[in-house]
Gaussian input, Z-matrix of N, CA and C with variables (Angstrom, degrees):
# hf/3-21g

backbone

0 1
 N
 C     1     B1
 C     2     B2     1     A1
 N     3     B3     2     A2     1     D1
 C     4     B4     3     A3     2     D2
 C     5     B5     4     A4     3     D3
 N     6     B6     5     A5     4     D4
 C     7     B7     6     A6     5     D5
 C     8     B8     7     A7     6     D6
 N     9     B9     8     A8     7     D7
 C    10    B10     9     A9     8     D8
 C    11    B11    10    A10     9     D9
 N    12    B12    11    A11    10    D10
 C    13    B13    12    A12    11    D11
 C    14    B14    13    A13    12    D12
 N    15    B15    14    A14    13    D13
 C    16    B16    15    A15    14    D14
 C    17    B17    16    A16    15    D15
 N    18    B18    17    A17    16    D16
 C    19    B19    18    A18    17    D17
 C    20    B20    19    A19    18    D18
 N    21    B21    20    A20    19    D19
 C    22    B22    21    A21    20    D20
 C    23    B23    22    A22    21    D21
 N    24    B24    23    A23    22    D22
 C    25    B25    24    A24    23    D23
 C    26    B26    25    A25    24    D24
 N    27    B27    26    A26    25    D25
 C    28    B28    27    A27    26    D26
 C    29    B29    28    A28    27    D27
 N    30    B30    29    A29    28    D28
 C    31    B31    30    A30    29    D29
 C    32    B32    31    A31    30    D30
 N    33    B33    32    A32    31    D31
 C    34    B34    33    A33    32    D32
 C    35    B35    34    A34    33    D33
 N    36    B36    35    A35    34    D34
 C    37    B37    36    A36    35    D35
 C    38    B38    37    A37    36    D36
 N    39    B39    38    A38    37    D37
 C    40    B40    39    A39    38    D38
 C    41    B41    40    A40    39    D39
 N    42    B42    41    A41    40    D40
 C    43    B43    42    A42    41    D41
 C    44    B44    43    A43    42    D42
 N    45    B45    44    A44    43    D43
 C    46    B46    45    A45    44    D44
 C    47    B47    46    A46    45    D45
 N    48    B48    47    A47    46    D46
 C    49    B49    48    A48    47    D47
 C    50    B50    49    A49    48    D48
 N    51    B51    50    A50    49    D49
 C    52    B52    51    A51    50    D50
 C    53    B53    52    A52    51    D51
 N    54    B54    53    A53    52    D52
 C    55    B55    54    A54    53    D53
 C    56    B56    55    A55    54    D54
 N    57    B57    56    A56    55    D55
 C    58    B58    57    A57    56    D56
 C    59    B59    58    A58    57    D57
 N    60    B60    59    A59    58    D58
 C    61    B61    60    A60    59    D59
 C    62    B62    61    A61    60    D60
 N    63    B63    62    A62    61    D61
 C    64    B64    63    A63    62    D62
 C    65    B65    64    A64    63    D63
 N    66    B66    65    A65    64    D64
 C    67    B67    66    A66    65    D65
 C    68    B68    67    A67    66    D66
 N    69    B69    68    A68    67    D67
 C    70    B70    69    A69    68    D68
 C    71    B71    70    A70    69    D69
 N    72    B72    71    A71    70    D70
 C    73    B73    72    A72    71    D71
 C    74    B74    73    A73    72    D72
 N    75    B75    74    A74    73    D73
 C    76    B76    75    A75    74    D74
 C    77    B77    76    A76    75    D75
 N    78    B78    77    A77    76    D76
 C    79    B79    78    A78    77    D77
 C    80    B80    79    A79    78    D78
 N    81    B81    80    A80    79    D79
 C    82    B82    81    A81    80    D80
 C    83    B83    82    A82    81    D81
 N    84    B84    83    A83    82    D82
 C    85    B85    84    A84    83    D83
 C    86    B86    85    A85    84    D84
 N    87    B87    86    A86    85    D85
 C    88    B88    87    A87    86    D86
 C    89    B89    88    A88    87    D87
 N    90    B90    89    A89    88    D88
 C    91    B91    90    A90    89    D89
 C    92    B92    91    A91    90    D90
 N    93    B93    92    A92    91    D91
 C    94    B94    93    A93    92    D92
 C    95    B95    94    A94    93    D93
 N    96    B96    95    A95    94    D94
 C    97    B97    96    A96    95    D95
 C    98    B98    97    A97    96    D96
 N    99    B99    98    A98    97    D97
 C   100   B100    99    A99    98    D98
 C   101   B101   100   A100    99    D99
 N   102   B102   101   A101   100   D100
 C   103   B103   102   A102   101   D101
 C   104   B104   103   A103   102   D102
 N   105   B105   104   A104   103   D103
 C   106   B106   105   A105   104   D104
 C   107   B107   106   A106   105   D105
 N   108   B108   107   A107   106   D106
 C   109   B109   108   A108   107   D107
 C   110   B110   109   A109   108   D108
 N   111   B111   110   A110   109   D109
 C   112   B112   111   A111   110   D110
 C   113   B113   112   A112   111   D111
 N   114   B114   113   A113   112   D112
 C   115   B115   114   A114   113   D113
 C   116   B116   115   A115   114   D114
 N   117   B117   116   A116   115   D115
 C   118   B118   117   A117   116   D116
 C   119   B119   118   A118   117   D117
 N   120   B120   119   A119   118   D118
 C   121   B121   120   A120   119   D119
 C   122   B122   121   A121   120   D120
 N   123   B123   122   A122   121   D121
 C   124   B124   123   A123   122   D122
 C   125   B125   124   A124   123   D123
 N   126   B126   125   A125   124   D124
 C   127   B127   126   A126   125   D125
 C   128   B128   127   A127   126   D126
 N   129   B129   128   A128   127   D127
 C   130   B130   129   A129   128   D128
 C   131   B131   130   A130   129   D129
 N   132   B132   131   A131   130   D130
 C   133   B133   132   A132   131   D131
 C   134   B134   133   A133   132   D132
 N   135   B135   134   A134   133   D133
 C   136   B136   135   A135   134   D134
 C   137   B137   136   A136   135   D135
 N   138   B138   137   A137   136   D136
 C   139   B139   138   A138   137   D137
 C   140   B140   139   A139   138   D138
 N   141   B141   140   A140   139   D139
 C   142   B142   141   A141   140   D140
 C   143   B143   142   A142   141   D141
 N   144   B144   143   A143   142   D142
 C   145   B145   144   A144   143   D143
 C   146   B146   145   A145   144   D144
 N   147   B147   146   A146   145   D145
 C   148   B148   147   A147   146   D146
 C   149   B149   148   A148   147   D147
 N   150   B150   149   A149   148   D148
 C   151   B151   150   A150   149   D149
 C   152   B152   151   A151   150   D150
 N   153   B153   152   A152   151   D151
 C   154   B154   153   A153   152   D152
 C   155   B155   154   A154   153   D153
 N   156   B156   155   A155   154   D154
 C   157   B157   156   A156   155   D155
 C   158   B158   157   A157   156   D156
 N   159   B159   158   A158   157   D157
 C   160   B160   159   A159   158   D158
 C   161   B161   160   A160   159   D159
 N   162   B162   161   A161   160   D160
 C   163   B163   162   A162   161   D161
 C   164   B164   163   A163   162   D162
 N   165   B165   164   A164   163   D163
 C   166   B166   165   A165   164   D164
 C   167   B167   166   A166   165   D165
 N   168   B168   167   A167   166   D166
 C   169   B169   168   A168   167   D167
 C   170   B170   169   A169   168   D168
 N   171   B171   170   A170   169   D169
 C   172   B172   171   A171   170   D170
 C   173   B173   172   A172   171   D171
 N   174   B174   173   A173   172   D172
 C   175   B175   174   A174   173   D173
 C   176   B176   175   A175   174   D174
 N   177   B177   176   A176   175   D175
 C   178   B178   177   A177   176   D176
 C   179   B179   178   A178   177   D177
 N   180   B180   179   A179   178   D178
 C   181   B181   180   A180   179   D179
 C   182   B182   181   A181   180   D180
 N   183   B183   182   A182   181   D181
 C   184   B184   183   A183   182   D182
 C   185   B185   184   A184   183   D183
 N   186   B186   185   A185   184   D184
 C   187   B187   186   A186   185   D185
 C   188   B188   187   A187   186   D186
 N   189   B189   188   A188   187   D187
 C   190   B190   189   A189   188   D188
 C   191   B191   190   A190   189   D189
 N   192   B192   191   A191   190   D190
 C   193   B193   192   A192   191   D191
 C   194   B194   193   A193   192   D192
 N   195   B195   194   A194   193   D193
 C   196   B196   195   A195   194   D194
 C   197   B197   196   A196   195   D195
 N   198   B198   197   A197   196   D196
 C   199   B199   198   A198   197   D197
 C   200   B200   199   A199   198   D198
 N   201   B201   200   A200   199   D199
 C   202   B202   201   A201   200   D200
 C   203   B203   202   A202   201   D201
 N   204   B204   203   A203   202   D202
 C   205   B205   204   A204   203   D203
 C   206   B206   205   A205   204   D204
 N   207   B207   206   A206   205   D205
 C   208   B208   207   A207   206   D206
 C   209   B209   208   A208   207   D207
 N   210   B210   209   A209   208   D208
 C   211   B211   210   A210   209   D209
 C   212   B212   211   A211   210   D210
 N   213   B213   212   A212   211   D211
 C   214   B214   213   A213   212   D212
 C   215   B215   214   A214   213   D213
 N   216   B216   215   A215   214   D214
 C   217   B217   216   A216   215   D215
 C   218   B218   217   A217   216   D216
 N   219   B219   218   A218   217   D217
 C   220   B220   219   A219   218   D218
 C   221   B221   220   A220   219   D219
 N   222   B222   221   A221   220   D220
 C   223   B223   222   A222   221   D221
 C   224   B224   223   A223   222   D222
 N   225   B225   224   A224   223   D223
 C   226   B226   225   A225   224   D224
 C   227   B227   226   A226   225   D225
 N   228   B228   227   A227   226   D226
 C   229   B229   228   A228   227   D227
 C   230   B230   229   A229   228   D228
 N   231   B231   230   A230   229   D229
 C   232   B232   231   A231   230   D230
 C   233   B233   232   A232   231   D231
 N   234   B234   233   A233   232   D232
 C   235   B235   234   A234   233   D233
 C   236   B236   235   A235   234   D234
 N   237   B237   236   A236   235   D235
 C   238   B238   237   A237   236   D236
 C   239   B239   238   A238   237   D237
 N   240   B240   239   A239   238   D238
 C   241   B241   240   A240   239   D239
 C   242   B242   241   A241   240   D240
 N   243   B243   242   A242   241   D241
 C   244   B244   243   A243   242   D242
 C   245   B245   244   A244   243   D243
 N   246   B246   245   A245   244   D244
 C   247   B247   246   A246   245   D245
 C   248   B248   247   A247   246   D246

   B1=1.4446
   B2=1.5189
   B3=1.6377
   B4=1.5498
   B5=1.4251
   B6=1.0166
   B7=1.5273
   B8=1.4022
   B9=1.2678
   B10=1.6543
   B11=1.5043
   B12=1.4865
   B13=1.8070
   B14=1.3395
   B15=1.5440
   B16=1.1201
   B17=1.5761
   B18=1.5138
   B19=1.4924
   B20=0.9282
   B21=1.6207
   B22=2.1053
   B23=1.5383
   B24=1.7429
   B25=1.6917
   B26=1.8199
   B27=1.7229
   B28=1.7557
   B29=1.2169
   B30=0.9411
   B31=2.0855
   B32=1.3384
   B33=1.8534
   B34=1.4834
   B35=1.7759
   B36=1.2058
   B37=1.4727
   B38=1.9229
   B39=0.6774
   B40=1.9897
   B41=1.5776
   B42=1.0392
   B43=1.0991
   B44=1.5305
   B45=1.6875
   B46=1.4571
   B47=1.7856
   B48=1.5099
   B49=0.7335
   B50=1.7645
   B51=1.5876
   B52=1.1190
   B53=1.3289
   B54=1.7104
   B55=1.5983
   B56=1.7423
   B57=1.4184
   B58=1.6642
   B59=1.8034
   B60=1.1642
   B61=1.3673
   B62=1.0963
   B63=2.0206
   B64=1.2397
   B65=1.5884
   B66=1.0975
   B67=1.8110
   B68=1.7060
   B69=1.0567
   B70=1.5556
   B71=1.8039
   B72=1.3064
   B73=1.9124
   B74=1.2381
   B75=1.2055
   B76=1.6200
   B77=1.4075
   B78=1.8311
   B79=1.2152
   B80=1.6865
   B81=1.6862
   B82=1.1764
   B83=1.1394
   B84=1.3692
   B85=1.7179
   B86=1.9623
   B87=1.3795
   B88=1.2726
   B89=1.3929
   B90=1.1878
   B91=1.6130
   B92=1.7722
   B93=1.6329
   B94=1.6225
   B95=1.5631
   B96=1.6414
   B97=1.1679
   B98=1.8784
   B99=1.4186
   B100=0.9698
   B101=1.8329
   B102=1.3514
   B103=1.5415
   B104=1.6657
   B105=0.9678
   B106=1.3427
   B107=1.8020
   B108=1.6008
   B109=1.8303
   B110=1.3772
   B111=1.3130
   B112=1.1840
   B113=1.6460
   B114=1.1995
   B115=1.5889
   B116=1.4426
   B117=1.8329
   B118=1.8130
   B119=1.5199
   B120=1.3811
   B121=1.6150
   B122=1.5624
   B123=1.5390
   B124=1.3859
   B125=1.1551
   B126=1.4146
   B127=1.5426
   B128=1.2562
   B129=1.7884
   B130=1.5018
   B131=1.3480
   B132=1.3724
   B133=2.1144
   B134=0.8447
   B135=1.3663
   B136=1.3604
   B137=1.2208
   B138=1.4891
   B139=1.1903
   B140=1.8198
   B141=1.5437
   B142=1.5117
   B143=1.8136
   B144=1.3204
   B145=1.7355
   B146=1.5019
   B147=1.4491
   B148=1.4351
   B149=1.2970
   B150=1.6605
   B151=1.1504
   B152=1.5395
   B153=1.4946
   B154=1.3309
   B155=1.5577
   B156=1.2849
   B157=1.6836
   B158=1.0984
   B159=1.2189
   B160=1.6992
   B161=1.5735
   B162=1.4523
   B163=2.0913
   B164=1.4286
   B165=1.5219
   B166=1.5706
   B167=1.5021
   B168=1.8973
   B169=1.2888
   B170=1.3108
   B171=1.4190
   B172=1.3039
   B173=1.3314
   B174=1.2174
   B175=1.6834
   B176=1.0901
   B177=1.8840
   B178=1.1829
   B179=1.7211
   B180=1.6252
   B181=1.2805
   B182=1.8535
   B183=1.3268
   B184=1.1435
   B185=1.6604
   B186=1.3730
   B187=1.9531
   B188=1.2779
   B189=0.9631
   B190=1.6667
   B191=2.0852
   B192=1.2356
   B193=1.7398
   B194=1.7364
   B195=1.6647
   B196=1.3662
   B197=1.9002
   B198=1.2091
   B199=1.4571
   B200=1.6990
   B201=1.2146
   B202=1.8458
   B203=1.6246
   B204=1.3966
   B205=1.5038
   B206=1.4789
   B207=1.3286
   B208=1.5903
   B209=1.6572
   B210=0.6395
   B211=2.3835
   B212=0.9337
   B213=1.2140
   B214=1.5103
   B215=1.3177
   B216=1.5312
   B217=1.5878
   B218=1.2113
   B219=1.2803
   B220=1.5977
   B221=1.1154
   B222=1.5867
   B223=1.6155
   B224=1.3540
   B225=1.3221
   B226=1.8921
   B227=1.3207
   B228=1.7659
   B229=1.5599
   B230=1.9071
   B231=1.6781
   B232=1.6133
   B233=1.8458
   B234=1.5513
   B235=1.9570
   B236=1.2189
   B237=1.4584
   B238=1.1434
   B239=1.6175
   B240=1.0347
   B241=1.6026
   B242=1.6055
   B243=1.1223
   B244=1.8047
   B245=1.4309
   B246=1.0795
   B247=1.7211
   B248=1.1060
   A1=108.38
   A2=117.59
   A3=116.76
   A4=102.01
   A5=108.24
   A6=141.41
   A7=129.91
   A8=89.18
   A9=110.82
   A10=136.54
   A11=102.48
   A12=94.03
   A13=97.19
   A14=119.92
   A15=110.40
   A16=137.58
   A17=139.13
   A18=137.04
   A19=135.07
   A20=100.79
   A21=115.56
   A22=88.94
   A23=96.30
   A24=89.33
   A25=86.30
   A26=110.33
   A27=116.20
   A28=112.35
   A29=117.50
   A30=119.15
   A31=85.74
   A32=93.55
   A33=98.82
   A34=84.04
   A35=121.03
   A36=119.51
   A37=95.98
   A38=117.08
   A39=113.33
   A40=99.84
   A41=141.55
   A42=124.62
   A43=136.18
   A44=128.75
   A45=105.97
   A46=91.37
   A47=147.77
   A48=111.36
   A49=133.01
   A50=112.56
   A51=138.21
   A52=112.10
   A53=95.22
   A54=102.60
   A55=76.64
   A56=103.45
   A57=104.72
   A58=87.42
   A59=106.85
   A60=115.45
   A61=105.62
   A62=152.23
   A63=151.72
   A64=106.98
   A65=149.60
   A66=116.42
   A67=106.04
   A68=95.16
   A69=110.41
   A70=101.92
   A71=122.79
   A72=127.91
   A73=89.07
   A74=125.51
   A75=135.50
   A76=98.39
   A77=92.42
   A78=116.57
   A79=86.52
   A80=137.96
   A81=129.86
   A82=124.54
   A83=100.17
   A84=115.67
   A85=98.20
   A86=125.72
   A87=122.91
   A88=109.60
   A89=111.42
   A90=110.33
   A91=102.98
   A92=83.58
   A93=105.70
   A94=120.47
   A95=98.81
   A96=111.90
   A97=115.26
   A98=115.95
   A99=131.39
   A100=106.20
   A101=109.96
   A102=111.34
   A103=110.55
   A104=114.51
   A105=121.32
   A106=117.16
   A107=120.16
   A108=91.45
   A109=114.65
   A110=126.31
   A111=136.84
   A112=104.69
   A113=136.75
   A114=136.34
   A115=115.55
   A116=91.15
   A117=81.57
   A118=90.90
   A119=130.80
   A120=121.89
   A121=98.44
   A122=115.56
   A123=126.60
   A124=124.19
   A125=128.92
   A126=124.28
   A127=106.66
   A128=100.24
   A129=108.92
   A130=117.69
   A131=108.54
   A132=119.73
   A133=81.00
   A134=159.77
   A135=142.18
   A136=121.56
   A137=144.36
   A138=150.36
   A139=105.79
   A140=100.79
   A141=94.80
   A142=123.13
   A143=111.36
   A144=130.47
   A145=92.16
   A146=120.15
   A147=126.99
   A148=105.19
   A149=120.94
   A150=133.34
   A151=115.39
   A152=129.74
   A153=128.38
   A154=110.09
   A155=123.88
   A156=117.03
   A157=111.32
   A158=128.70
   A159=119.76
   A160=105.43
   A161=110.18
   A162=100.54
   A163=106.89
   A164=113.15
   A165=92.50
   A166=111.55
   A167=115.27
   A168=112.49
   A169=106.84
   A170=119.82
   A171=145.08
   A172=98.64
   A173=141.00
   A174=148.55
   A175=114.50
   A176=108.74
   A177=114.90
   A178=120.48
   A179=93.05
   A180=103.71
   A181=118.55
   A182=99.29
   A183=107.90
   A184=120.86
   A185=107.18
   A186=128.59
   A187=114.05
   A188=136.35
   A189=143.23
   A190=86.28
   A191=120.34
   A192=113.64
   A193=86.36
   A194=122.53
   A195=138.16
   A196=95.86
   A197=104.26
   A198=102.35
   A199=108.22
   A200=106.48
   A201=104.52
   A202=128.92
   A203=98.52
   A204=114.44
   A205=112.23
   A206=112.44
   A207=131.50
   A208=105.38
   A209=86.59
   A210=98.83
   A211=128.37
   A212=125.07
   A213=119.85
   A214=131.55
   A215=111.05
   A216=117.34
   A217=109.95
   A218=128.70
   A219=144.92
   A220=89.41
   A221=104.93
   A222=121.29
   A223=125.38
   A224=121.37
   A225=135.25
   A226=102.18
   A227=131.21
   A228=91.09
   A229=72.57
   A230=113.61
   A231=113.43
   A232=96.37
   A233=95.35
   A234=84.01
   A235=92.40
   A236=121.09
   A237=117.88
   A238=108.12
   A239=97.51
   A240=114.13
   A241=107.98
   A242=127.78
   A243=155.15
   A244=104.08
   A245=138.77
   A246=110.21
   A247=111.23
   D1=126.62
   D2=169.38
   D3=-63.22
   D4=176.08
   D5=150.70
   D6=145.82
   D7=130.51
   D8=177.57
   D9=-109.64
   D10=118.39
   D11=-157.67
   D12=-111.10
   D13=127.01
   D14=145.63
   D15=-99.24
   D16=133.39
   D17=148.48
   D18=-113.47
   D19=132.57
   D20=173.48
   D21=-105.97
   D22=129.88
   D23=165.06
   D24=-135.26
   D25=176.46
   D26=160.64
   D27=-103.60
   D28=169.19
   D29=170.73
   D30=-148.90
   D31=128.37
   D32=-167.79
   D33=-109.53
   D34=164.06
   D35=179.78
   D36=-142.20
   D37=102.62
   D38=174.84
   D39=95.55
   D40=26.59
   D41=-145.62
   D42=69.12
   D43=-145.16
   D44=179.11
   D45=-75.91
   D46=-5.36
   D47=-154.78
   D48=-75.08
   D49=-3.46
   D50=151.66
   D51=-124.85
   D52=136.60
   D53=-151.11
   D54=-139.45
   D55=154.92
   D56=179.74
   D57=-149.89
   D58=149.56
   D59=174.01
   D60=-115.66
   D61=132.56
   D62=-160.38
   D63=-119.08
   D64=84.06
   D65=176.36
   D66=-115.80
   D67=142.82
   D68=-146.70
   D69=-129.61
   D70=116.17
   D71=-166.15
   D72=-110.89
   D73=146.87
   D74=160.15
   D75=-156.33
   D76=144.36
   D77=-168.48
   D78=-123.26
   D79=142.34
   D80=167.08
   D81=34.52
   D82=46.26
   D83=167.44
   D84=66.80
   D85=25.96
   D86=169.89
   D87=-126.46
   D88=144.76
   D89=-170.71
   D90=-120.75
   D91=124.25
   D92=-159.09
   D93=-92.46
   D94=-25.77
   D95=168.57
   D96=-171.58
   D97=149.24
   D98=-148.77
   D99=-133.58
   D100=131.13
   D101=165.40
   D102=-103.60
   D103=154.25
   D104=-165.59
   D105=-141.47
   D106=75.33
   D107=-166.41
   D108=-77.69
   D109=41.11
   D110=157.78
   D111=-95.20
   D112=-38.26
   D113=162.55
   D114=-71.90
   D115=-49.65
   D116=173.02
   D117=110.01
   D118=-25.26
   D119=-169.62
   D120=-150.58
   D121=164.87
   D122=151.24
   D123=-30.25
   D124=132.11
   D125=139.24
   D126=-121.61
   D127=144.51
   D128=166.47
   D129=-110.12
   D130=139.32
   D131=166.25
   D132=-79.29
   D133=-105.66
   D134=-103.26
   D135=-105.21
   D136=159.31
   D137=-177.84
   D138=-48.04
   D139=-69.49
   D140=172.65
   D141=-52.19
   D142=-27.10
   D143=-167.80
   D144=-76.30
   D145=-28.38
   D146=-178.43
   D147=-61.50
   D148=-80.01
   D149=176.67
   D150=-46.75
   D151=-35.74
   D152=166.43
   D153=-54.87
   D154=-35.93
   D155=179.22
   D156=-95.86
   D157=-29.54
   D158=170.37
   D159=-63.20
   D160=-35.99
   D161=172.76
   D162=-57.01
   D163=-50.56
   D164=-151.09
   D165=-101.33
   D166=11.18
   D167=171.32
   D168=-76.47
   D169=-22.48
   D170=-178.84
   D171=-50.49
   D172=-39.25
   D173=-166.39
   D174=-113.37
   D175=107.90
   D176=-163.90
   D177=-75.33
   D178=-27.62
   D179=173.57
   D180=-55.30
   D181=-58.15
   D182=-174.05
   D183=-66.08
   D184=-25.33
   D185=144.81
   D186=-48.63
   D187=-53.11
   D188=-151.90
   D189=-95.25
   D190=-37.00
   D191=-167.59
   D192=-66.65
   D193=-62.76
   D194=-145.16
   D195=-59.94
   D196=-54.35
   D197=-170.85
   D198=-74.66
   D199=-18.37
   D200=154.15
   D201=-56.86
   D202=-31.54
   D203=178.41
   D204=-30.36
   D205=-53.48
   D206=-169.19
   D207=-54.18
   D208=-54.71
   D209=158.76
   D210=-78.99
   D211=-69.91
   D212=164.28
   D213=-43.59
   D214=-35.38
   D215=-178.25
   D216=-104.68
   D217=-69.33
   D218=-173.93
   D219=-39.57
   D220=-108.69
   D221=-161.83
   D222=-52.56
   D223=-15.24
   D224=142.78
   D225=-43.66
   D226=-43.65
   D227=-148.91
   D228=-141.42
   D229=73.03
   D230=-170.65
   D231=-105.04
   D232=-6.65
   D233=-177.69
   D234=-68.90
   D235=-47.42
   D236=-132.97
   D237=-88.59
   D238=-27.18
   D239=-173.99
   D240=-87.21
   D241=-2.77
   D242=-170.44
   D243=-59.53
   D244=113.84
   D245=158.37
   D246=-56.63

């Protein structure tokens, strides 16, 4: 069986004043690789999850959008996402 899951979630801690951005790849219910803006870059579990974060840490552009997330996404949309 395919399947491919993706998740972006926030973790708000004090309010926006700690803000964490999560994005999370799974392939067959296994998660291959992970963004983290608490690291700042990809990590991969898996061999392929490896090579998926060494490509796209590789791209600064696409580095510099992800670690924006935390502003752009989170704390943009903290009413709503608020308990």
């Amino acid at each position: 069986v395919f399947q491919y899951m993706f998740k972006s979630d926030c973790q708000f801690i004090n309010g926006t004043e700690k803000v964490r951005f999560v994005e999370r790849r799974f392939y067959n219910r296994l998660q291959f690789v992970m963004f983290d803006s608490d690291v700042g870059h990809y990590v991969g579990f898996t061999p392929f999850g490896e090579k998926q974060a060494r490509y796209w840490n590789n791209n600064p552009q696409l580095m510099e959008y992800k670690r924006g997330q935390v502003d752009n996404y989170c704390r943009h949309n903290y009413e709503v996402d608020a308990p």
